[in-house]
N, C-alpha and C positions, 0 to 999 in steps of 0.2 A: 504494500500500500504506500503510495507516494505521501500521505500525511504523516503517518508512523516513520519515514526514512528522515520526514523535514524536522521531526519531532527530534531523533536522534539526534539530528545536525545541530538543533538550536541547544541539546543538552553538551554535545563536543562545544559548542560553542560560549558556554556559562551562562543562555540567554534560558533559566530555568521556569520564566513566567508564560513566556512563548513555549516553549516544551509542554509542561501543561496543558497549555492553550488546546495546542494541538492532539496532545495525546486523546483528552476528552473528545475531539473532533474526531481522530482515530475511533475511540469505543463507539461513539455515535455511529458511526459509519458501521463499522465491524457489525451492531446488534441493528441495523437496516436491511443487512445483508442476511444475515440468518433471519431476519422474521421474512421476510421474502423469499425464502428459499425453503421456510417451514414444511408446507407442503409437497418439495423436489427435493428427492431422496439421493435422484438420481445426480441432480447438480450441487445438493447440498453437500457431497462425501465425494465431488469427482476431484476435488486437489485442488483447485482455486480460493478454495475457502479455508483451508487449512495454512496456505500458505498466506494470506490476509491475518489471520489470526496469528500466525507465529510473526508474523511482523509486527504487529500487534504489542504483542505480549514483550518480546526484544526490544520495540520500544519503552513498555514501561519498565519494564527490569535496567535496563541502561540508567533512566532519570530516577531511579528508585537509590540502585547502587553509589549514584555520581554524590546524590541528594542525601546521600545518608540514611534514606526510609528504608523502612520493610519492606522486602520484596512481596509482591500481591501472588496471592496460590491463582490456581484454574479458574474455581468457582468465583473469585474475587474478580478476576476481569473477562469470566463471562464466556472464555475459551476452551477447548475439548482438549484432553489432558496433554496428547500427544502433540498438539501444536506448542501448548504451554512449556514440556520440554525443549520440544526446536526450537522454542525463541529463545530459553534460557542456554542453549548451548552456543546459539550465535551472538548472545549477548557478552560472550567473553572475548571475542576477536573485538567487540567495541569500549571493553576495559583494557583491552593491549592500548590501544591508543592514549586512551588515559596514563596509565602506565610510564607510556612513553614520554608523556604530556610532562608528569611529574619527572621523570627523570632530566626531562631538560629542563627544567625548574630547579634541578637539584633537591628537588623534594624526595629523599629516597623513602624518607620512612610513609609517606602515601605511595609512593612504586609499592611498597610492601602489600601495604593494606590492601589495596589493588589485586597482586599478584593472588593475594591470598582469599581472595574473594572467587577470582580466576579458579582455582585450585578447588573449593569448594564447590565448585558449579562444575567442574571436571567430576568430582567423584559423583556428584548427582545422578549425573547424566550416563555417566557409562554403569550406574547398579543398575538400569533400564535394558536387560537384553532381552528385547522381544523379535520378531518376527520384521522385518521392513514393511509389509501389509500392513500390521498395526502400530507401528513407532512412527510409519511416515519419514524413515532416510534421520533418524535418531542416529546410528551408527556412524555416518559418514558423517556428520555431525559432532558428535563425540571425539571421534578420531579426531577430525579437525579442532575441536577446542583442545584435544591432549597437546599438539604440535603451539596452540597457542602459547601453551599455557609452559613447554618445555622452552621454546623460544624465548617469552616472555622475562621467564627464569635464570635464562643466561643474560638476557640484556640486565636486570636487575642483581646479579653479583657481579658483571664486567663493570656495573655503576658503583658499587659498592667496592670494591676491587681498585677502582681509580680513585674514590674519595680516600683511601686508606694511603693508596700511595704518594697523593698532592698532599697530607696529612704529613707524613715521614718526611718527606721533601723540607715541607715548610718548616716541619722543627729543626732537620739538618741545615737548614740555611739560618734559624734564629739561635743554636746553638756555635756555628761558625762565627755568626756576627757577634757576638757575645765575646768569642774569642781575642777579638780585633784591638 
């Protein structure tokens, strides 16, 4: 869903009242879609709408995670379990960025909290081994948040790893000058 993606954007972006905005536009949207499709079983469950919903739902977990809130369950925002996984697995490739965001901020200890949010939403998602008929591509998925979330790991101790080293430096150069 193109308002769910603009929603994400405006939350990468710190614009957290516009993110909102639009998430509720999102949920408006999403429960349009299903009451109009109440009666089509056949278009209700053919993959369109699953993938609305996991956009959906990856939108609010991103503003939820960024925002500090509680992540919202299924029932909470209205979505069927399996999209509510998808969104939460692609919602870690949008904490990499954060991540990354903090780390060139020099913020490492949010890289952490981050990472470790990442990490949490990895074990989630891969105790899920069902069938691809019923996960809906859950796996590929998973997979993919594991490689985030290994990645992510390295960027976050090569940061940490540098701070440590411009750390020794600086005391070798205030120990030398002390010398003088």
């Amino acid at each position: 869903m193109r308002v769910s993606s603009a929603a994400i954007k405006s939350t990468h972006r710190k614009e957290f009242d516009e993110a909102e905005k639009l998430l509720a536009e999102s949920r408006e949207l999403t429960d349009q879609m299903l009451d109009a499709l109440a009666d089509c079983a056949e278009l209700r469950y053919g993959g369109f709408v699953s993938d609305a919903q996991k956009e959906y739902a990856e939108a609010a977990f991103t503003i939820a995670a960024i925002t500090g809130a509680e992540l919202p369950g299924p029932d909470e925002l209205g979505v069927d379990y399996p999209a509510w996984l998808n969104g939460l697995a692609e919602a870690a490739g949008e904490l990499r960025r954060h991540v990354l965001d903090a780390i060139r901020e020099d913020d490492i200890d949010r890289a952490e909290a981050y990472l470790e949010m990442m990490d949490d939403i990895y074990h989630v998602v891969m105790g899920f081994d069902y069938p691809n008929a019923i996960s809906l591509g859950l796996r590929g998925r998973s997979d993919a948040c594991r490689g985030f979330v290994e990645r992510t790991r390295g960027d976050v101790t090569n940061a940490l790893r540098q701070r440590r080293l411009e750390e020794r430096i600086a005391h070798f150069e205030d120990t030398l000058g002390s010398q003088e």
